[in-house]
C-alpha positions in Angstrom: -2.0 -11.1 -16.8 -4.1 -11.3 -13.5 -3.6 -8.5 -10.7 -3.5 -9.0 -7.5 -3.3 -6.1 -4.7 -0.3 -6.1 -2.0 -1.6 -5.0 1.1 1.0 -3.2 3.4 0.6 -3.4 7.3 2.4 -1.8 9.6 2.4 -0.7 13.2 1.9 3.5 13.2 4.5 5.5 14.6 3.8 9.3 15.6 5.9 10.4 12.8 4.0 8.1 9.9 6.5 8.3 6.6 8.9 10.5 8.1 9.7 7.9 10.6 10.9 5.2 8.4 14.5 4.5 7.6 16.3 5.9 4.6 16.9 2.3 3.6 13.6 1.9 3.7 12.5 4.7 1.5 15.2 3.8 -1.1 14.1 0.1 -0.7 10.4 1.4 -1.4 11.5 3.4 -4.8 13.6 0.1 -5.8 10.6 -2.2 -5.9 9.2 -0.9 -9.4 12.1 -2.3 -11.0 12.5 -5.9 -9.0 8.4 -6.2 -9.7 9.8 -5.8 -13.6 13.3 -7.7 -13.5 10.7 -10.7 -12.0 8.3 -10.9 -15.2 5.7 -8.4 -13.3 4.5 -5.4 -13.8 3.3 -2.4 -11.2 0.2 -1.1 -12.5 -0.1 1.4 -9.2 0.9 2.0 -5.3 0.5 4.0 -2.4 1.0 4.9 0.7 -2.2 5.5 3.1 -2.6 8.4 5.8 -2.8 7.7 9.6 -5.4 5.7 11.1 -6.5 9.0 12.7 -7.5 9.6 9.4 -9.5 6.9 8.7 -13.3 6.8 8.4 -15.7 3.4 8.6 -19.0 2.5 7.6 -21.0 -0.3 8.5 -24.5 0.4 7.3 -25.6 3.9 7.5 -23.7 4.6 10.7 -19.6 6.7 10.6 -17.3 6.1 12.8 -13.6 7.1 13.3 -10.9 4.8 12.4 -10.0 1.7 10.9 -13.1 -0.9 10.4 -10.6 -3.0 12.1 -8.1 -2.4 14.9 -5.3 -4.6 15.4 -2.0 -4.2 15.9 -0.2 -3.4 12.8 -3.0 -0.7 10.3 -2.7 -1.1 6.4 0.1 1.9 5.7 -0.5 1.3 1.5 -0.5 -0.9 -0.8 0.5 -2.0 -4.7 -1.6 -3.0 -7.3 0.3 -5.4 -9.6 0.2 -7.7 -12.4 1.8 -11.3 -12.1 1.5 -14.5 -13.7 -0.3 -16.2 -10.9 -0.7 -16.3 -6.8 2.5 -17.9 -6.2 4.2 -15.3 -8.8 2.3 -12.3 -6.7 3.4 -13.5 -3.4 7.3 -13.9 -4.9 6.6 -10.0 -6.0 4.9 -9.5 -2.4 8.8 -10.4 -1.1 10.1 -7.2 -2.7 8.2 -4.7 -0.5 10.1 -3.6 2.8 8.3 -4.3 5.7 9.9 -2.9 9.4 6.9 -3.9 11.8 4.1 -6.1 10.2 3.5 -7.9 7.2 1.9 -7.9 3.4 -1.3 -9.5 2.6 -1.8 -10.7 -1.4 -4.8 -10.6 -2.8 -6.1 -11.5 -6.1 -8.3 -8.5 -7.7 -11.6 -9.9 -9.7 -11.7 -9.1 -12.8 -8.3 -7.6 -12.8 
């Protein structure tokens, strides 16, 4: 089956993890199984450290932070198998999202 990553955005708090809801957690340790129960399957996720520490690149020259700023920073992400973009976008619905979004992606190769 294809894969496809699941990019999480959110909008940081001070508090990163610890600041999410208990709902949320539980909702986040539930999605393994719903990714299953749909014909998926999780092949790996996690969550990301702060934006504070975050390095870019763009040629040979460093820089602190995220290569791009925005609003809402990339807080982790899946990496799942589904039977197709519509099937990884349906699987994209399970993650819990408070202030932001998901982005699917289709992985090369994968």
């Amino acid at each position: 089956m294809p894969q496809y990553a699941i990019l999480i955005y959110e909008r940081e708090t001070p508090g990163g993890m610890a600041d999410l809801p208990p709902e949320v957690l539980a909702a986040h340790g539930r999605v393994e199984g719903l990714i299953a129960a749909s014909g998926g399957a999780l092949i790996a996720g996690y969550a990301t450290e702060p934006t504070s520490m975050t390095r870019s690149r763009r040629g040979p020259v460093v820089t602190e932070g995220p290569f791009v700023a925005g609003e809402a920073a990339m807080s982790g992400f899946f990496v799942v198998e589904a039977r197709d973009l519509n099937h990884a976008v349906e699987i994209s619905g399970f993650v819990p999202v408070l202030d932001g979004g998901v982005e699917v992606r289709p992985l090369l190769g994968g």
